[in-house]
C-alpha positions as CSV (number, residue, x, y, z in Angstrom):
1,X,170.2,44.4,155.6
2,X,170.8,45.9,151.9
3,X,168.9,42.6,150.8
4,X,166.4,42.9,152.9
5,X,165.4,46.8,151.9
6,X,166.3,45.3,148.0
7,X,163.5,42.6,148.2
8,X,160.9,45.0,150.3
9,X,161.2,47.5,147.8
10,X,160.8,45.4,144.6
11,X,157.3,44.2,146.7
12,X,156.4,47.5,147.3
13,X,156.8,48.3,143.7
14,X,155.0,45.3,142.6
15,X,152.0,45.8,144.7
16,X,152.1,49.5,143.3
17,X,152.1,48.2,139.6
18,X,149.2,45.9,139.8
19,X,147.1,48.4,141.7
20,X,147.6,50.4,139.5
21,X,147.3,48.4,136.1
22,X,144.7,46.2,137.1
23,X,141.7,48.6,136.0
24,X,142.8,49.0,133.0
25,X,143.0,44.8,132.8
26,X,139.9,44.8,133.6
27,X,138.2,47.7,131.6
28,X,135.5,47.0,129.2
29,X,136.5,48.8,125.9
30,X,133.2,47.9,124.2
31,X,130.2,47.5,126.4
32,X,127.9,44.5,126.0
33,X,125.1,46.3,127.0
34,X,122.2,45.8,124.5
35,X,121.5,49.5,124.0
36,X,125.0,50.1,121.7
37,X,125.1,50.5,118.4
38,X,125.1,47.7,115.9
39,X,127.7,46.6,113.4
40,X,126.2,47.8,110.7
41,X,125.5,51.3,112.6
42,X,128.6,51.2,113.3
43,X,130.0,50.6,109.5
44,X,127.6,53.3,108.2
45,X,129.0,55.6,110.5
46,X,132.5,54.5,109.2
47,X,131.7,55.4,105.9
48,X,130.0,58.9,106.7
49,X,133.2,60.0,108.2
50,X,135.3,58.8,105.2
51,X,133.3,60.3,103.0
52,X,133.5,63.4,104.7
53,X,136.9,63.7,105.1
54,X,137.3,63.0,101.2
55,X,135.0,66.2,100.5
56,X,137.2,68.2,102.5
57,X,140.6,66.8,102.1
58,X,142.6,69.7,103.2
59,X,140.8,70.1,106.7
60,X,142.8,67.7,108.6
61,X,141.5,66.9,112.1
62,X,141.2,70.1,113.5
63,X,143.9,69.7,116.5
64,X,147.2,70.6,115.0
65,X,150.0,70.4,117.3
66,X,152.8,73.2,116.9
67,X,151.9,72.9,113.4
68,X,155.1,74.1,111.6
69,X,153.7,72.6,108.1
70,X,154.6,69.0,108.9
71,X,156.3,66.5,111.1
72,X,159.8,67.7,110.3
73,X,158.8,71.6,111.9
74,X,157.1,70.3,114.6
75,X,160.2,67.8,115.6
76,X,161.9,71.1,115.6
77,X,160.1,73.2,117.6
78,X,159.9,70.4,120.0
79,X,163.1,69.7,119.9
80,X,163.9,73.5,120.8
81,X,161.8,73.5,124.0
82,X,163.1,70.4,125.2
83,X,166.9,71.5,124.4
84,X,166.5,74.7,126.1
85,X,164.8,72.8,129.2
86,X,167.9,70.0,128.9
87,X,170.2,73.4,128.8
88,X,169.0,74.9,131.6
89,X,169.3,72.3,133.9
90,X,172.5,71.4,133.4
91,X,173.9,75.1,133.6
92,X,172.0,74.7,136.6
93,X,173.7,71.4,137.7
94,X,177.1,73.0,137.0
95,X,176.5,76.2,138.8
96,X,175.4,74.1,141.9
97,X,178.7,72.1,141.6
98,X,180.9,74.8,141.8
99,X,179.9,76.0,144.8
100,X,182.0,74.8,147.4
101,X,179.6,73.3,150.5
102,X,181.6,73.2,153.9
């Protein structure tokens, strides 16, 4: 009977996976329509945005995230919020055990 649920699940999951994935299989990253841009379009654009971003070299890209003046801040404040979520559920998880259940 175990087996049986065992194997049933595993389909379940399977079926679940490929519904899921399969668009993305499937999706078109770069149209073929003919109404894209060209190559070179495209290359021209390239180089507008490098040479923009080497006249203002300090500007960055304009999202920082918990910007703490680098990757070594922002691994720390991330790994503060995370701790103290990790923290509370397991004082959670004790208190919870220590109660006695009859």
């Amino acid at each position: 009977m175990t087996a049986n649920k065992s194997v049933l699940a595993w389909i379940l999951f399977a079926f679940f996976a490929t519904a899921t994935m399969l668009p993305l299989a499937v999706a078109d990253a770069y149209p073929t329509d003919k109404n894209g841009p060209t190559l070179e379009e495209e290359l021209a654009l390239a180089r507008k945005k490098v040479d923009e971003v080497r006249a203002h070299p300090g500007a960055g890209s304009g999202t920082p995230v918990l910007d703490a003046n680098g990757v070594l801040g922002a691994s720390i404040i991330v790994g503060a919020v995370f701790g103290g979520i990790f923290i509370a559920f397991i004082s959670q998880a004790k208190r919870h055990a220590m109660v006695k259940r009859y």
